[in-house]
Each structure stands twice: as structure tokens, then as C-alpha cells.
C-alpha positions as CSV (number, residue, x, y, z in Angstrom):
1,X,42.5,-17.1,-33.8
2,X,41.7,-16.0,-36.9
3,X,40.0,-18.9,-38.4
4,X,36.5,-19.6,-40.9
5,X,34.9,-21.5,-42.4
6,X,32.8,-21.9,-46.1
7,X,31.2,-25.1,-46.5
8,X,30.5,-25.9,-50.5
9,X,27.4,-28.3,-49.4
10,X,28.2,-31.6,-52.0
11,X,25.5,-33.7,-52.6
12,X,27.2,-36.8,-51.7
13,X,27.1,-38.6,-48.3
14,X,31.2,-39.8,-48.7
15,X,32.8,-36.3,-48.5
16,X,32.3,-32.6,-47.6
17,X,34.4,-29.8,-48.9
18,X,35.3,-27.0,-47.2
19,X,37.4,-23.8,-47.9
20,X,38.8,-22.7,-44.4
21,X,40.6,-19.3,-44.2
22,X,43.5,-19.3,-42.0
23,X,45.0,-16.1,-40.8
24,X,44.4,-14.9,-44.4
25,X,45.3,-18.0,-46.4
26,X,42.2,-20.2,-48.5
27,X,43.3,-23.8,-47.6
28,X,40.9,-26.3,-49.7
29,X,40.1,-29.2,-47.1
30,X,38.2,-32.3,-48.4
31,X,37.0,-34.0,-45.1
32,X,36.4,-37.9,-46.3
33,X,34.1,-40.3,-45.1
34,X,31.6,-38.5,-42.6
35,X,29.7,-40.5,-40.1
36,X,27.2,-40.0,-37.2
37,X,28.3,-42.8,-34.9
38,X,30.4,-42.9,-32.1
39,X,34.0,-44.1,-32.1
40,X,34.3,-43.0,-28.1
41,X,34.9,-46.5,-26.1
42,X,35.4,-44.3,-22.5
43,X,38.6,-43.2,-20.8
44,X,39.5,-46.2,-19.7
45,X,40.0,-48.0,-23.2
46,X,42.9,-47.0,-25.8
47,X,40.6,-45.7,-29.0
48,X,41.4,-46.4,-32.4
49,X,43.5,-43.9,-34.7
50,X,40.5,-41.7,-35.9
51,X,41.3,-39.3,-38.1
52,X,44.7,-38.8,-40.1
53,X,45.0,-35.6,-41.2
54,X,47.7,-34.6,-44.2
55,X,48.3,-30.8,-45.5
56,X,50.7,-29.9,-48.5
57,X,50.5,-26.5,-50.0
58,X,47.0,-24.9,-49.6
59,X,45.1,-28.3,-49.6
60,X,44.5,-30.6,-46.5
61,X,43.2,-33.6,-46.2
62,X,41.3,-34.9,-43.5
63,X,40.6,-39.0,-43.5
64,X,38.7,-40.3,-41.1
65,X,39.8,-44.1,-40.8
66,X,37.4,-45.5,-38.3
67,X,34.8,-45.0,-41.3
68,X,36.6,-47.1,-44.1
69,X,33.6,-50.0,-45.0
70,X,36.1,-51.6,-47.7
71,X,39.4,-50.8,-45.9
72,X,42.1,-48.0,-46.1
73,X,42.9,-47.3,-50.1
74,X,46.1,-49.0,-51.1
75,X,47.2,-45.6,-52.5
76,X,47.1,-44.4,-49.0
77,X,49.1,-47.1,-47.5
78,X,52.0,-46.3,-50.2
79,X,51.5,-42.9,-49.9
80,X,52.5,-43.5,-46.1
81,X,55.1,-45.6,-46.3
82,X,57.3,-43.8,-49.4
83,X,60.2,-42.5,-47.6
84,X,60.5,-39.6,-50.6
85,X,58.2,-38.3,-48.7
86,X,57.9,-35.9,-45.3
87,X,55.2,-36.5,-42.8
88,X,55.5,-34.0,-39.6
89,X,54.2,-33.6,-36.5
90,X,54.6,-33.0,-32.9
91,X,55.4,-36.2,-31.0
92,X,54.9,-37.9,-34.3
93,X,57.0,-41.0,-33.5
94,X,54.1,-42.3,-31.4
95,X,51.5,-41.1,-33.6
96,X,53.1,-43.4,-36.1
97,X,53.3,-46.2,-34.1
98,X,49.5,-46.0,-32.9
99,X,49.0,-45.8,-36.9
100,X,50.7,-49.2,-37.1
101,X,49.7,-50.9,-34.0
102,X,45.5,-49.4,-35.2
103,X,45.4,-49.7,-38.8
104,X,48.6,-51.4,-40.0
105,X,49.7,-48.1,-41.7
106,X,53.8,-47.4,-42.2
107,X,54.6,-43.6,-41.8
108,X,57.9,-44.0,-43.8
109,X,59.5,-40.6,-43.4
110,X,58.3,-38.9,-39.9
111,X,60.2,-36.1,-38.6
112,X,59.3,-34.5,-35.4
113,X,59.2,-30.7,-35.9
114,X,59.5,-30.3,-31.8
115,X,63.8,-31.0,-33.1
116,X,63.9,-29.3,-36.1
117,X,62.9,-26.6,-34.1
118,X,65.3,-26.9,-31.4
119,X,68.1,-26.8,-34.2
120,X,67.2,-23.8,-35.7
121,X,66.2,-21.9,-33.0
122,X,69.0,-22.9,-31.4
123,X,67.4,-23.7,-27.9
124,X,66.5,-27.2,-26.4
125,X,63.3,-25.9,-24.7
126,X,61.6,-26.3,-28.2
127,X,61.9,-30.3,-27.8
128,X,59.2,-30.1,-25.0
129,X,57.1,-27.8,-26.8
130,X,53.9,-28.1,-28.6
131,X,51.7,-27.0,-31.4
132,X,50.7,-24.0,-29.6
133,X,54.2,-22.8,-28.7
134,X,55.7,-23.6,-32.5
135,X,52.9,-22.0,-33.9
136,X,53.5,-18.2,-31.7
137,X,57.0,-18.7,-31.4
138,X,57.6,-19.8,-35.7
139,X,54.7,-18.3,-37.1
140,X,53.8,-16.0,-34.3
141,X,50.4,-16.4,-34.8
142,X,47.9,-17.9,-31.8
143,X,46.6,-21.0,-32.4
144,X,44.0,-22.2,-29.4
145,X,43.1,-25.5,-28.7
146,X,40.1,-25.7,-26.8
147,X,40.1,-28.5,-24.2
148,X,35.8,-28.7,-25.0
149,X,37.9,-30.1,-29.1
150,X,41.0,-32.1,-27.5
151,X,38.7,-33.9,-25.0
152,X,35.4,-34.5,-27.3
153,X,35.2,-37.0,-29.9
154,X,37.9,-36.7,-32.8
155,X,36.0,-38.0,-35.6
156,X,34.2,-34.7,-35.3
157,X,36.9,-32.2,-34.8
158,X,37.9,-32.1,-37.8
159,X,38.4,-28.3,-38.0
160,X,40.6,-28.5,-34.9
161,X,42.5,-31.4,-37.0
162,X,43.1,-28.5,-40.0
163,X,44.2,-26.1,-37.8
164,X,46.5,-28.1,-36.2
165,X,48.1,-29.7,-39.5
166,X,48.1,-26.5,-41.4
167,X,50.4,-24.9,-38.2
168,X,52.8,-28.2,-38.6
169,X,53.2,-27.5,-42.1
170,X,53.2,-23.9,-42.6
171,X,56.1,-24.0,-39.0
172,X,58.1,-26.5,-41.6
173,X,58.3,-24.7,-44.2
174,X,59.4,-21.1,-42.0
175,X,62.1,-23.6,-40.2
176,X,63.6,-24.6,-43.4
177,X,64.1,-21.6,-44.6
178,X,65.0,-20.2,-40.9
């Protein structure tokens, strides 16, 4: 995987900003609201929606909502719930859900990419798919995801969390046009 990383080292405690290179492309990712602590509860309990992570062009967005001291922005809840907008993902009906049920945050417009796919491929395997698969099969590029990033603490992975919304919006864009 051809990913790296150049961190611009703000001065402020709030926000980082990093340029990440993707296979080639500069995508600007502002990573909001850092924090040391732990948002890990165990295996047994259902954790709160950490981090929401949102990618348009060559900027991304990573916010981590567990670390809001005066609540989610109201901009970010209408952001969310405008239906003029696209929000994909893989398995995204149930990420949107847990966004309601955790935070109270509408997804307005979700559209799993797992059918999109399916259509425009033109085979029904691509409904079981995942990230991984879209990303070789659409952009035929290898994305990994390392269980020691999936299994650790998601506040944290927050280069994982650009890697994974950059595929999702770079596989939309190639199946549109497919």
C-alpha cells in the first residue's frame, strides 16, 4: 500500500493537519479534536460511534465525536441530514443507525457502494464484498487493513479511517462513470 504521511505540526491542541499521499494523490486531512484517553469499554460492551470520517475531492475530514466538550456542531448535524447530499460507505445503513442510536446524528442520503457496485459490475458477489475487494477490483489498487488497526482503539486510527474513506470515495466516483 502505497501510503505517507507529512504532518504540518499546528500549534494548537484542537486539530492536527496532515497531507497524506495516496497512491500518488496529496489528500489534505484535518484530524479534529485529538485526545489521550481511552474510549475502549472491553469486548463485551457496544462502544460509542468514535470517529466519523468524511472525504470529498482531495480533503478528508476526520471528526472524532467521543471528544466534543460542548457537543457535535450544529453545522455538522445539518450537514448530515441534507439529503442533497451523498454519504457512502460499505454497510453504511448500520453505520447510520449506530450514528443515531450514539450521537443522535441523521445521515440523510446513505448509499451503500457494496450495490452500486453490484450494478455496474454487473455481478451480485459485490453485495458481500468489502473495502478491500472494491478498492482492487474498482480502483485496482491494494488497500490492507491490518487487524493490529481494526482491533485497537479507533480514536487513534485515524490514518486507517483516511484510507478507508478516500477508497469509498475515489470507488464512487470510478462507478459512476463505469
Amino acid at each position: 500500500m502505497e501510503i505517507s504521511i507529512e504532518d504540518h505540526k499546528l500549534p494548537y491542541e484542537t486539530h492536527s493537519l496532515y497531507d497524506v499521499k495516496f497512491f500518488g494523490d496529496k489528500i489534505r486531512t484535518l484530524l479534529a479534536l485529538t485526545s489521550s484517553g481511552d474510549p475502549t469499554l472491553g469486548r463485551r460492551f457496544d462502544n460509542p460511534v468514535a470517529t466519523l470520517q468524511l472525504t470529498a475531492g482531495n480533503d478528508c475530514l476526520i471528526f472524532q465525536l467521543l471528544y466534543c466538550p460542548t457537543g457535535i456542531p450544529q453545522s455538522l448535524c445539518a450537514f448530515l441530514s441534507n439529503t442533497t447530499y451523498t454519504f457512502v460507505g460499505v454497510g453504511i445503513e448500520n453505520d447510520a443507525k449506530k450514528l443515531m442510536d450514539d450521537h443522535g446524528l441523521r445521515v440523510g442520503n446513505a448509499v451503500d457502494l457494496r450495490g452500486l457496485a453490484a450494478e455496474k459490475l454487473g455481478d451480485l458477489k459485490w453485495k458481500n464484498s468489502g473495502i478491500k475487494g472494491l478498492a482492487r477490483e474498482v480502483l485496482g489498487k491494494g488497500v490492507e487493513k491490518p487487524k493490529r488497526i481494526t482491533l485497537s482503539r479507533w480514536d487513534n486510527a485515524w490514518l486507517y479511517c483516511c484510507s478507508s474513506s478516500i477508497c469509498l470515495s475515489r470507488c464512487l466516483f470510478v462507478l459512476e462513470d463505469w
